[in-house]
C-alpha positions as CSV (number, residue, x, y, z in Angstrom):
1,X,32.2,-25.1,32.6
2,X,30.3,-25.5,35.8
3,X,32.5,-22.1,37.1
4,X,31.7,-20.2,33.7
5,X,27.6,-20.4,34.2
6,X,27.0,-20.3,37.6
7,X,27.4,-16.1,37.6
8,X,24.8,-16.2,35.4
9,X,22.1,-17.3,37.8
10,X,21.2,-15.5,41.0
11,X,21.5,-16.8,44.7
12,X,18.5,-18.4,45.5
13,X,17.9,-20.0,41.9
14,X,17.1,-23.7,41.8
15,X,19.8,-24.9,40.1
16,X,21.7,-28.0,41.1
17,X,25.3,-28.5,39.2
18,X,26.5,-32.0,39.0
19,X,29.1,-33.2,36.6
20,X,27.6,-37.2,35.2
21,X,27.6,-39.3,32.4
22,X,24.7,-38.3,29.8
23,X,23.7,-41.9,29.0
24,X,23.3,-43.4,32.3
25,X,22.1,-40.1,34.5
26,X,22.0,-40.5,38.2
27,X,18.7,-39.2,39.1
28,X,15.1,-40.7,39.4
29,X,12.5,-41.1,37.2
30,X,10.1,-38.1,36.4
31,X,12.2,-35.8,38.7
32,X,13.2,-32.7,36.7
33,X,11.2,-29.5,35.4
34,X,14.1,-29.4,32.3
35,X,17.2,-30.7,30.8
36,X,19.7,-28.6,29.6
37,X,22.8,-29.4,26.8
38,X,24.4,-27.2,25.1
39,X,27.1,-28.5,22.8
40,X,27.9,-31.6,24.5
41,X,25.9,-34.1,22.7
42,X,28.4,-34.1,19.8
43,X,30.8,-35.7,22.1
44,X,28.7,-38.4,23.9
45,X,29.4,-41.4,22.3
46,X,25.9,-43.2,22.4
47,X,23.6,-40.3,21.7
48,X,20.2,-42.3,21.5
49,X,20.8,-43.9,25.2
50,X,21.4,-40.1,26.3
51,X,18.3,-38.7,24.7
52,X,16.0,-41.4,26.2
53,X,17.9,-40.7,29.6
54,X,17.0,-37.2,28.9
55,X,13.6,-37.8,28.9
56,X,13.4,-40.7,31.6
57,X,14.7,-37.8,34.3
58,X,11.8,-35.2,33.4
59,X,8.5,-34.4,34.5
60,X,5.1,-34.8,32.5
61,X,5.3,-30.6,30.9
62,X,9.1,-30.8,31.3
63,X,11.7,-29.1,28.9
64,X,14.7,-30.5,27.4
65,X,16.7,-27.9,25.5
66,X,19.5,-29.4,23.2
67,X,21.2,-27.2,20.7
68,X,24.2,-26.3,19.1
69,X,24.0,-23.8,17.1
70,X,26.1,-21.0,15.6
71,X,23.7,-18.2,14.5
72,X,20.2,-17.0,15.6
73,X,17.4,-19.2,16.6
74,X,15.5,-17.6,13.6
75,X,18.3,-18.4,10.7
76,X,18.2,-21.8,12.0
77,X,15.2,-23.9,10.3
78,X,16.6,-27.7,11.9
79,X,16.7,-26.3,15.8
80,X,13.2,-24.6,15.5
81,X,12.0,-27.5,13.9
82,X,13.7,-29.8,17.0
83,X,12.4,-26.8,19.4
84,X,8.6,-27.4,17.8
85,X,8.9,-31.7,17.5
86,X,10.1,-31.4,21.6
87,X,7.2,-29.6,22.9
88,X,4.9,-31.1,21.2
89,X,6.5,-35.0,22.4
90,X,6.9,-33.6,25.9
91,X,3.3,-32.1,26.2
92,X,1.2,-34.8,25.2
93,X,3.4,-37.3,27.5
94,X,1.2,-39.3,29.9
95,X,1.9,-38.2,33.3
C-alpha cells in the first residue's frame, strides 16, 4: 500500500510512512496535524479504541479523514455528515 501512495506526494512533502496497529498507535500525544484512513477501519477489530487513538495522536485544529466510500463525496449524505460532525469535534477541542 505504502508503495502505491508514496508517487503521489512530491519529494520534500512531510509525510512519514509507518506500518502500526490502529488501536494502540505508536506516537505521542497531540503530535500530528491529521490522520488519514482510507478503507482500513472495516478491518480493525476494536474500532472505538482506534478512533480515540486517532484522536489521542492529533493536534488541537488537527484533521482526521476516515472514509470509505464508493461514489462522490456529494452523493454521499453519511460521510458529509461524519466530514461536518469531525470538524466541528476537532475545532472546539481544548488545546
Amino acid at each position: 500500500m505504502f508503495e502505491f501512495a508514496k508517487p503521489k506526494f512530491r519529494n520534500g512533502e512531510d509525510v512519514i510512512w509507518q506500518q502500526a496497529d490502529a488501536s494502540a498507535l505508536p506516537f505521542p500525544n497531540v503530535r500530528s496535524d491529521a490522520a488519514v484512513c482510507q478503507f482500513g477501519v472495516m478491518f480493525v477489530p476494536d474500532k472505538a479504541a482506534a478512533m480515540r487513538e486517532s484522536y489521542r495522536v492529533l493536534r488541537s485544529g488537527g484533521v482526521f479523514f476516515l472514509f470509505n466510500v464508493w461514489d462522490s463525496f456529494e452523493a454521499n449524505p453519511f460521510g458529509q455528515n461524519c466530514a461536518y460532525n469531525d470538524r466541528f469535534i476537532l475545532r472546539s477541542r481544548p488545546a
